[in-house]
N, C-alpha and C positions, 0 to 999 in steps of 0.2 A: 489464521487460515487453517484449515483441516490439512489432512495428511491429503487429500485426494487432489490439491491445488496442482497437480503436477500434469493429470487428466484434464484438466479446464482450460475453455479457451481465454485466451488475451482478455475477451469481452466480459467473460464472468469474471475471471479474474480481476479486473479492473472494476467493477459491479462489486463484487465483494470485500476491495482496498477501502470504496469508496465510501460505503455503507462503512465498516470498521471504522474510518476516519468521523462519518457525521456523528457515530454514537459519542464517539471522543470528546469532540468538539461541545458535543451536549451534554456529557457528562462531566467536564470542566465548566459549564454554566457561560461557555460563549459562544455568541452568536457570530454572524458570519459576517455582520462589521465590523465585531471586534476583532474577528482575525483578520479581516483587509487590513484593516489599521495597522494591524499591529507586523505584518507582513511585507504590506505593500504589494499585495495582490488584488487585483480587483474582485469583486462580492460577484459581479458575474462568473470570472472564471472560477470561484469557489461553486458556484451553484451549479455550472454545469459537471467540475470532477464530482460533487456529492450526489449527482445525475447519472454517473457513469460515462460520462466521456472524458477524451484524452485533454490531458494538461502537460505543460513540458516537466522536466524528470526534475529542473531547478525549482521549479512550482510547487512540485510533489514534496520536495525534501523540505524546504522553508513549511507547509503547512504542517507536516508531521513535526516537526521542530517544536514548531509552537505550540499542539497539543501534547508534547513529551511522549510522542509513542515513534521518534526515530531509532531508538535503540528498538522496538521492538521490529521493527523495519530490519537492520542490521543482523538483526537473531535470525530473521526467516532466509534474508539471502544467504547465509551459512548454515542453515539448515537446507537450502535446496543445493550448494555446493555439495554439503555430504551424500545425499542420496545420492546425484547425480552420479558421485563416484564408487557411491558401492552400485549401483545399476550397471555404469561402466565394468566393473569389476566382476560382477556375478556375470555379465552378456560374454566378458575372457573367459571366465571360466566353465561356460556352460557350453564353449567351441570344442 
Protein backbone atom coordinates (compact mmCIF):
# COMPACT_ATOMS: atom_id res chain seq x y z
CA UNK A 1 0.00 0.00 0.00
CA UNK A 2 1.20 3.59 -0.72
CA UNK A 3 1.99 6.01 2.08
CA UNK A 4 -1.57 7.89 1.42
CA UNK A 5 -3.50 4.57 2.91
CA UNK A 6 -3.98 6.61 5.95
CA UNK A 7 -6.47 9.08 3.74
CA UNK A 8 -8.58 6.17 2.45
CA UNK A 9 -11.65 4.98 3.17
CA UNK A 10 -12.19 1.34 4.87
CA UNK A 11 -13.77 0.61 1.28
CA UNK A 12 -10.71 1.45 -0.77
CA UNK A 13 -8.76 0.20 1.57
CA UNK A 14 -10.10 -3.12 1.49
CA UNK A 15 -10.38 -2.77 -2.73
CA UNK A 16 -6.73 -2.36 -2.49
CA UNK A 17 -5.86 -5.52 0.23
CA UNK A 18 -7.89 -7.19 -2.05
CA UNK A 19 -6.45 -6.56 -5.50
CA UNK A 20 -2.82 -6.93 -3.64
CA UNK A 21 -3.96 -10.40 -2.40
CA UNK A 22 -5.46 -11.68 -6.13
CA UNK A 23 -2.11 -10.55 -7.81
CA UNK A 24 -0.57 -12.93 -5.03
CA UNK A 25 -2.53 -15.54 -5.42
CA UNK A 26 -1.70 -15.31 -9.42
CA UNK A 27 1.46 -14.90 -9.17
CA UNK A 28 2.21 -18.07 -6.99
CA UNK A 29 0.11 -19.94 -10.13
CA UNK A 30 -2.95 -20.61 -7.67
CA UNK A 31 -6.16 -20.60 -8.27
CA UNK A 32 -8.91 -19.95 -5.99
CA UNK A 33 -9.64 -23.90 -5.56
CA UNK A 34 -6.54 -24.40 -4.66
CA UNK A 35 -6.64 -21.96 -1.91
CA UNK A 36 -10.13 -23.20 -0.58
CA UNK A 37 -8.58 -26.50 -0.45
CA UNK A 38 -5.77 -25.73 0.91
CA UNK A 39 -7.53 -23.31 3.47
CA UNK A 40 -10.73 -24.44 4.10
CA UNK A 41 -12.44 -21.40 2.89
CA UNK A 42 -14.91 -21.63 0.72
CA UNK A 43 -14.05 -20.28 -3.31
CA UNK A 44 -17.20 -18.05 -2.74
CA UNK A 45 -15.92 -16.23 0.00
CA UNK A 46 -12.53 -15.99 -1.79
CA UNK A 47 -14.26 -14.46 -4.66
CA UNK A 48 -16.22 -12.02 -2.95
CA UNK A 49 -12.80 -10.59 -0.72
CA UNK A 50 -10.86 -10.55 -4.38
CA UNK A 51 -14.32 -8.39 -5.16
CA UNK A 52 -13.71 -6.10 -2.40
CA UNK A 53 -15.97 -7.17 0.24
CA UNK A 54 -15.66 -7.92 3.87
CA UNK A 55 -14.44 -11.32 4.91
CA UNK A 56 -13.88 -12.03 8.85
CA UNK A 57 -10.20 -10.93 9.94
CA UNK A 58 -9.70 -15.21 10.72
CA UNK A 59 -10.34 -15.41 6.90
CA UNK A 60 -8.20 -12.62 5.92
CA UNK A 61 -5.09 -13.96 8.00
CA UNK A 62 -5.35 -18.04 6.78
CA UNK A 63 -5.57 -16.46 2.96
CA UNK A 64 -2.46 -14.27 3.37
CA UNK A 65 -0.85 -17.29 5.09
CA UNK A 66 -1.19 -19.28 2.26
CA UNK A 67 0.01 -16.76 -0.28
CA UNK A 68 3.15 -15.94 2.19
CA UNK A 69 2.43 -12.29 2.01
CA UNK A 70 1.39 -12.27 6.20
CA UNK A 71 4.55 -10.84 7.02
CA UNK A 72 4.01 -8.29 4.73
CA UNK A 73 0.73 -7.75 6.36
CA UNK A 74 2.63 -7.57 9.80
CA UNK A 75 5.27 -4.80 8.20
CA UNK A 76 2.29 -2.43 7.22
CA UNK A 77 0.37 -2.60 10.64
CA UNK A 78 3.72 -1.26 12.25
CA UNK A 79 4.32 0.86 9.81
CA UNK A 80 0.83 2.43 10.52
CA UNK A 81 1.60 2.23 14.42
CA UNK A 82 4.74 4.50 13.76
CA UNK A 83 2.99 7.32 11.83
CA UNK A 84 0.25 7.24 13.93
CA UNK A 85 2.68 8.16 16.70
CA UNK A 86 4.65 10.68 15.16
CA UNK A 87 1.13 12.44 13.99
CA UNK A 88 0.18 11.98 17.64
CA UNK A 89 3.45 13.61 18.50
CA UNK A 90 3.83 16.51 15.92
CA UNK A 91 -0.32 17.38 16.80
CA UNK A 92 1.62 17.74 20.98
CA UNK A 93 3.93 19.58 19.75
CA UNK A 94 2.35 21.94 17.44
CA UNK A 95 -0.16 22.91 20.71
Amino acid sequence: MQNDYLFKSNKELLIDVAEKFRFARREAGYSQEYISEKTGISRQTIMRFEAGENISLINFIALLREVNELGKFSDLLNRIRTQRSLAIKFKEQSK
